[in-house]
VEXGUFI-412145 format. One record per atom (N, C-alpha, C): x, y, z; residue number from 0; atom name. Coordinates in nm, 4 decimals. Atoms other than C-alpha are relative to their C-alpha. Layout:
N
X/Y/Z/NUM/CA
...
END
This chain:
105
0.0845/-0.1170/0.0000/0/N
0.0000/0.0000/0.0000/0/CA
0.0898/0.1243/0.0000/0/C
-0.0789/-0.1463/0.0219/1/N
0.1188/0.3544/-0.0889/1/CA
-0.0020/0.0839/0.1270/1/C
0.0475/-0.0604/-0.0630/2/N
0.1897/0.5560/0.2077/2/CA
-0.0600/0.1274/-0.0419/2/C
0.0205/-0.1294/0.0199/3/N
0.0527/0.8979/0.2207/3/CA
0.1378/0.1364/0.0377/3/C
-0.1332/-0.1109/-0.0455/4/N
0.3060/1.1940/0.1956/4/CA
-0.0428/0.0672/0.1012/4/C
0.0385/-0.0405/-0.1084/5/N
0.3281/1.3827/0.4909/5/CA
0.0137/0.1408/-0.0416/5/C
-0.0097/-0.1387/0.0620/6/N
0.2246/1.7318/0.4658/6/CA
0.0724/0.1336/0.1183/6/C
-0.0280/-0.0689/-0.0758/7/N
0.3731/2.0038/0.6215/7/CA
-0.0928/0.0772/0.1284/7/C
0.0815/-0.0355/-0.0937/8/N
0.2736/2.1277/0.9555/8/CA
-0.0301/0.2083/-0.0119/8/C
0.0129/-0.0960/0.0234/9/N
0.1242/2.4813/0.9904/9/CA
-0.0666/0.0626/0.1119/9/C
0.0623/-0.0802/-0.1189/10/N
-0.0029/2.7442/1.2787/10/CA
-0.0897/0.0443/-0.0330/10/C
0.0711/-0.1373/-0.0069/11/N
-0.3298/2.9575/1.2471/11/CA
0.0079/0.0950/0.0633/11/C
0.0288/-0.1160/-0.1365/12/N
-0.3391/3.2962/1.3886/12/CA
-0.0846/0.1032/-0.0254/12/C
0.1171/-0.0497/0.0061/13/N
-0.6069/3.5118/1.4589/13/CA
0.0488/0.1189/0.0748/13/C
0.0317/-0.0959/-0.0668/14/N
-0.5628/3.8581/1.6005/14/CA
-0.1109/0.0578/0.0511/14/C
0.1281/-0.0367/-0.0352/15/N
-0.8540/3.9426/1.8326/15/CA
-0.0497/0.1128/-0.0323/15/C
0.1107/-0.1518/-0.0105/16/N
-0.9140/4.2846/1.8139/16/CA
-0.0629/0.0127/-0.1115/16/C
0.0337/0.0160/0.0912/17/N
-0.9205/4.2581/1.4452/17/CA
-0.1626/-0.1354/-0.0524/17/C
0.0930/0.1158/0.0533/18/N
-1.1339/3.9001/1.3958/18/CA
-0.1366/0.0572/0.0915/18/C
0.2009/-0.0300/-0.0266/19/N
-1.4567/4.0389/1.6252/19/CA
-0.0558/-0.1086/0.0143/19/C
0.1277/0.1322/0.0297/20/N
-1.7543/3.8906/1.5585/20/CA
0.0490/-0.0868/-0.1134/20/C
-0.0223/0.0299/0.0884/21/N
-1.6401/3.8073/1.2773/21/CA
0.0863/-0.1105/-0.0329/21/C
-0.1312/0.1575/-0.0092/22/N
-1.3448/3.4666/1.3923/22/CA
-0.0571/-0.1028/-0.0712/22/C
0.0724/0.1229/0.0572/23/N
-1.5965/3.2279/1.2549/23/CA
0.0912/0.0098/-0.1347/23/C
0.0117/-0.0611/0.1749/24/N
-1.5346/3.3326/0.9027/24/CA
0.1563/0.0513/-0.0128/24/C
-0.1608/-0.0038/-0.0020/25/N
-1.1496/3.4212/0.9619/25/CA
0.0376/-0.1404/-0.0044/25/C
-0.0503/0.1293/-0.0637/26/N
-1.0980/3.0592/1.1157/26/CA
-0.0372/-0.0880/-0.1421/26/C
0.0280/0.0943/0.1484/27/N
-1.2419/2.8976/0.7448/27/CA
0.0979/0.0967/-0.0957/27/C
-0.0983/-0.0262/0.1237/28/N
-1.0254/3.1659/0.5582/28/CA
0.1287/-0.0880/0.0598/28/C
-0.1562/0.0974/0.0033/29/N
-0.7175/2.9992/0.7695/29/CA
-0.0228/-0.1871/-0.0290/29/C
-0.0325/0.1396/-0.0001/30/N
-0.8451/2.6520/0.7419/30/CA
0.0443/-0.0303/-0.1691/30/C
0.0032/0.0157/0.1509/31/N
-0.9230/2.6907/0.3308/31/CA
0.1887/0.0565/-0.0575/31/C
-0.1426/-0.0327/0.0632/32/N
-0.5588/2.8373/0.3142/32/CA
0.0762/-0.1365/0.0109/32/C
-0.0829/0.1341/-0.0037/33/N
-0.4393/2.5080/0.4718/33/CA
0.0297/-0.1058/-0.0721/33/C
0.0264/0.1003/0.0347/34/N
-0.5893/2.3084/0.2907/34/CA
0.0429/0.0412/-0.1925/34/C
-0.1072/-0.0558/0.1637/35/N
-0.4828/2.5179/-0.0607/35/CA
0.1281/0.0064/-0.0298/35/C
-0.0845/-0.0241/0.0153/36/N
-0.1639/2.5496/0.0266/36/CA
0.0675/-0.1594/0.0653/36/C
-0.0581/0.1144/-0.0322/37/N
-0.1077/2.1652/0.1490/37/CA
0.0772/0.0038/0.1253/37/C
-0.0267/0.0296/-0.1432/38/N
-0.0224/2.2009/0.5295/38/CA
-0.1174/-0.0580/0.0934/38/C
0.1302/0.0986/-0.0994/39/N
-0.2365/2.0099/0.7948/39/CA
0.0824/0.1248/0.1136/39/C
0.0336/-0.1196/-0.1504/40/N
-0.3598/2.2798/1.0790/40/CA
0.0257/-0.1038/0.0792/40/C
-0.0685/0.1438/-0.1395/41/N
-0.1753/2.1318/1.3598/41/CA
-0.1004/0.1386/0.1282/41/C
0.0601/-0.0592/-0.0625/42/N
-0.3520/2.4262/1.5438/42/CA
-0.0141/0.1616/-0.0030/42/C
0.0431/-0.1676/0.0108/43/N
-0.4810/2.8150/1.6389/43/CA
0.0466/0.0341/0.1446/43/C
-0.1002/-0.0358/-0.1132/44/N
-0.3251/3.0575/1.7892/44/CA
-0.0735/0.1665/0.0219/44/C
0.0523/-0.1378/-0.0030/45/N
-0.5458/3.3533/1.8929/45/CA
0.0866/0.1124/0.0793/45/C
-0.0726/-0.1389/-0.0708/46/N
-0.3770/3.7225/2.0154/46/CA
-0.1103/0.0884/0.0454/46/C
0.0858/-0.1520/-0.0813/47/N
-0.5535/3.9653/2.2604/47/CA
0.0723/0.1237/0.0403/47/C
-0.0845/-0.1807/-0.0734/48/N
-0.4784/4.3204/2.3952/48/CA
0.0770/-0.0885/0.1262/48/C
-0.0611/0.0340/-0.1324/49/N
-0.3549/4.0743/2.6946/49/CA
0.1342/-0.0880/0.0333/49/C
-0.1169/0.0746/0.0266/50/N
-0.1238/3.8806/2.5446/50/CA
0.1324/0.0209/0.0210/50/C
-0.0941/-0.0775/-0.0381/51/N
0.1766/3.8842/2.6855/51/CA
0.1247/-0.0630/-0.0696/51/C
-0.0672/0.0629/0.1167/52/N
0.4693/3.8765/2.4161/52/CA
-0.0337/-0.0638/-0.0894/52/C
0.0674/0.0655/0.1318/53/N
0.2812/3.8073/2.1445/53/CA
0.1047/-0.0548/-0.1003/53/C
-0.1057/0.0785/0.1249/54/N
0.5702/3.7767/1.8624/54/CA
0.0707/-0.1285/0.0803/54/C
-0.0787/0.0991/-0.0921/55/N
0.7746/3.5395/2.1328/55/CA
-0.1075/-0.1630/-0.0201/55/C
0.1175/0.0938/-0.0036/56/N
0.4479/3.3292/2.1706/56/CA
-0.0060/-0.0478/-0.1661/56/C
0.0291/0.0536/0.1339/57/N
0.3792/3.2860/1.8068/57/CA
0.1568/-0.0470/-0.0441/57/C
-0.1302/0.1776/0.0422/58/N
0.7579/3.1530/1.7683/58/CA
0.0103/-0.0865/0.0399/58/C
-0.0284/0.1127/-0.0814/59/N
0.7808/2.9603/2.0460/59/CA
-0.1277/-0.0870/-0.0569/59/C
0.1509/0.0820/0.0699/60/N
0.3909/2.8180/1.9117/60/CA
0.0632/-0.1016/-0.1353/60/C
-0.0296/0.0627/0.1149/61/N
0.5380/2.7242/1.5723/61/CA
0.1306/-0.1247/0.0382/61/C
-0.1666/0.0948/0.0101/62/N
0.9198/2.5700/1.6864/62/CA
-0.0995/-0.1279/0.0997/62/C
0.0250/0.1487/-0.0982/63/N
0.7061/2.3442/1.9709/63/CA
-0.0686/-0.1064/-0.1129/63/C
0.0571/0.1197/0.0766/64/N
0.4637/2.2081/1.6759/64/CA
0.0792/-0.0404/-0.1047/64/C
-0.1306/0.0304/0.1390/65/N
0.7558/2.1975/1.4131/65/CA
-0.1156/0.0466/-0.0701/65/C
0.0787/-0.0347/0.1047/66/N
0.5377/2.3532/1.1877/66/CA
0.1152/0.1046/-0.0996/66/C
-0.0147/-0.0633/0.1057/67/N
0.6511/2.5520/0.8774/67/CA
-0.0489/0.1035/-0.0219/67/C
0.1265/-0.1340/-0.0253/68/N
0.4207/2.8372/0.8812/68/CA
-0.1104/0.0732/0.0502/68/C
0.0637/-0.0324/-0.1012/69/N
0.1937/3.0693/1.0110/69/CA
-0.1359/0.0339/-0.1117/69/C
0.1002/-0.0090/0.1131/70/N
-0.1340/3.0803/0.8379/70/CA
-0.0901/0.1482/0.0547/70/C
0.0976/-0.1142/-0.0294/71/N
-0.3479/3.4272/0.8586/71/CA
-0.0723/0.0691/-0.0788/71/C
0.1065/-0.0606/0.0837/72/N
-0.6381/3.5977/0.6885/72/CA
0.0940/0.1171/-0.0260/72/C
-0.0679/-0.0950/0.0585/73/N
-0.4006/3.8998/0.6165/73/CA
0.1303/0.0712/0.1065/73/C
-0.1313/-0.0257/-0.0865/74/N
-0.0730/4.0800/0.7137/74/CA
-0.0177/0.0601/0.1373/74/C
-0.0040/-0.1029/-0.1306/75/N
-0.2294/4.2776/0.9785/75/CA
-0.0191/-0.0720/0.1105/75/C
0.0223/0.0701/-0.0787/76/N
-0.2770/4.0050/1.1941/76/CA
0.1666/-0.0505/0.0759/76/C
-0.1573/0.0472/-0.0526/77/N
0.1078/3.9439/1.2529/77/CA
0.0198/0.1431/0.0676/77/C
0.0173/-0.1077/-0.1488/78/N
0.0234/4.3089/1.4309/78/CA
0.1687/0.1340/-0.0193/78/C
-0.1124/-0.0821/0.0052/79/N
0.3321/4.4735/1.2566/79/CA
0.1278/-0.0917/0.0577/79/C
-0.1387/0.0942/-0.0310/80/N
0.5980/4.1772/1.3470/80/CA
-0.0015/-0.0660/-0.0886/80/C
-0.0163/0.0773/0.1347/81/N
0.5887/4.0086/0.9940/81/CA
0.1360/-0.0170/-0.0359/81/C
-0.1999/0.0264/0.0892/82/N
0.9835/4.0550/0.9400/82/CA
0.0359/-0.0818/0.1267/82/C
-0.0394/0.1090/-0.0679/83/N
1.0271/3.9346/1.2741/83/CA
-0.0444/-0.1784/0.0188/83/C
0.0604/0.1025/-0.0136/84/N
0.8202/3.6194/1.2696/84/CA
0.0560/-0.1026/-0.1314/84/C
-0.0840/0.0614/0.1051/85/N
0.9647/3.5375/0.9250/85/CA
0.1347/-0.0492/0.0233/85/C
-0.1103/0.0806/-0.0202/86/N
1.2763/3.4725/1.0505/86/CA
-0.0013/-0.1543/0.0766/86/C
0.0428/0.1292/-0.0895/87/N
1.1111/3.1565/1.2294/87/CA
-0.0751/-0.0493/-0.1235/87/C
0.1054/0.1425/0.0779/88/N
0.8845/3.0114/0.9472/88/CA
-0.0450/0.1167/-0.1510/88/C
0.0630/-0.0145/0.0998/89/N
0.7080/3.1123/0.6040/89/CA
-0.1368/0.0819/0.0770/89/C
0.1086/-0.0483/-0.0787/90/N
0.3808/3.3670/0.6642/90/CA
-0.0812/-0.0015/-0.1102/90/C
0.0960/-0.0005/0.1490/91/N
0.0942/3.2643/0.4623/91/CA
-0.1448/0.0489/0.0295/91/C
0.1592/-0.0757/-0.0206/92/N
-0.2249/3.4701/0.3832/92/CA
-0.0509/0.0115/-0.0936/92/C
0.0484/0.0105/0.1022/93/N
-0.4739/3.5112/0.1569/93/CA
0.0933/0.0582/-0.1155/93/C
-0.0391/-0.0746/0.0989/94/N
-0.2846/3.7770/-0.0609/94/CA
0.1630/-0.0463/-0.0200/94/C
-0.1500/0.0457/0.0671/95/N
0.0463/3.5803/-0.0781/95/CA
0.0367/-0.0705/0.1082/95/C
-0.1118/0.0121/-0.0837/96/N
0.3487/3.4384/0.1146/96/CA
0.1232/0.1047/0.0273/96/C
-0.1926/-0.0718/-0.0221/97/N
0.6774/3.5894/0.2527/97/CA
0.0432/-0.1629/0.0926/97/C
-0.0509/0.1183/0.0011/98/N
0.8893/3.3328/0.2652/98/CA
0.0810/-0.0011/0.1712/98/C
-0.1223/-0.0218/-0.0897/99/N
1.1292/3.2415/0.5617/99/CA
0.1209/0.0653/-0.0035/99/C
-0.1103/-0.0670/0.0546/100/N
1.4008/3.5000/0.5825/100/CA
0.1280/-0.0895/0.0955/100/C
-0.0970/0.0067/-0.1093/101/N
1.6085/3.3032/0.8768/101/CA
0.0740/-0.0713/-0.0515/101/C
-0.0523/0.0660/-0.0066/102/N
1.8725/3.1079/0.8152/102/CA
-0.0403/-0.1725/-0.0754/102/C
0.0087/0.1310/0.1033/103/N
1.8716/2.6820/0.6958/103/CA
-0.1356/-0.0318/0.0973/103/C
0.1316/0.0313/-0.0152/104/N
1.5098/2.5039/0.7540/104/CA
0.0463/-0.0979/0.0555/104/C
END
């Protein structure tokens, strides 16, 4: 029997202040990205006004699941840390990627 390839792992993230009422319907744009872009949602990673170290949290989130990327309905959800977070993984959103800038994978 053929195994199945294994697909890369991947983070959702949701910025609260931004998603609202409105997370339902964010949480299917990150799943439909997952599933377009061939990573399996290993999980979600919501941000509040309370969060404490948000960019820290969303690396340390990705290096514990080994994941590859951070999946988000758009750049503004990385909250203005998009160069930093790239140096930890690939940032994928509806309107594109930025790739990993850090170092070997």
């Amino acid at each position: 029997m053929k195994e199945k390839p294994v697909q890369p792992k991947a983070i959702g993230l949701l910025l609260l202040d931004i998603a609202g009422s409105d997370r339902p319907r964010y949480e299917q744009v990150i799943r439909h990205l997952a599933q377009r872009q061939g990573y399996e949602l290993a999980g979600l990673l919501t941000i509040g006004t309370d969060t404490y170290m948000p960019t820290t949290l969303v690396v340390e989130t990705v290096c514990k699941a080994g994941a590859s990327a951070i999946l988000a309905p758009d750049l503004a959800h990385f909250n203005g840390h998009a160069k930093a977070i790239s140096l930890a993984c690939d940032l994928v959103t509806a309107d594109g990627i930025v790739p990993r800038s850090g170092g070997e994978r």
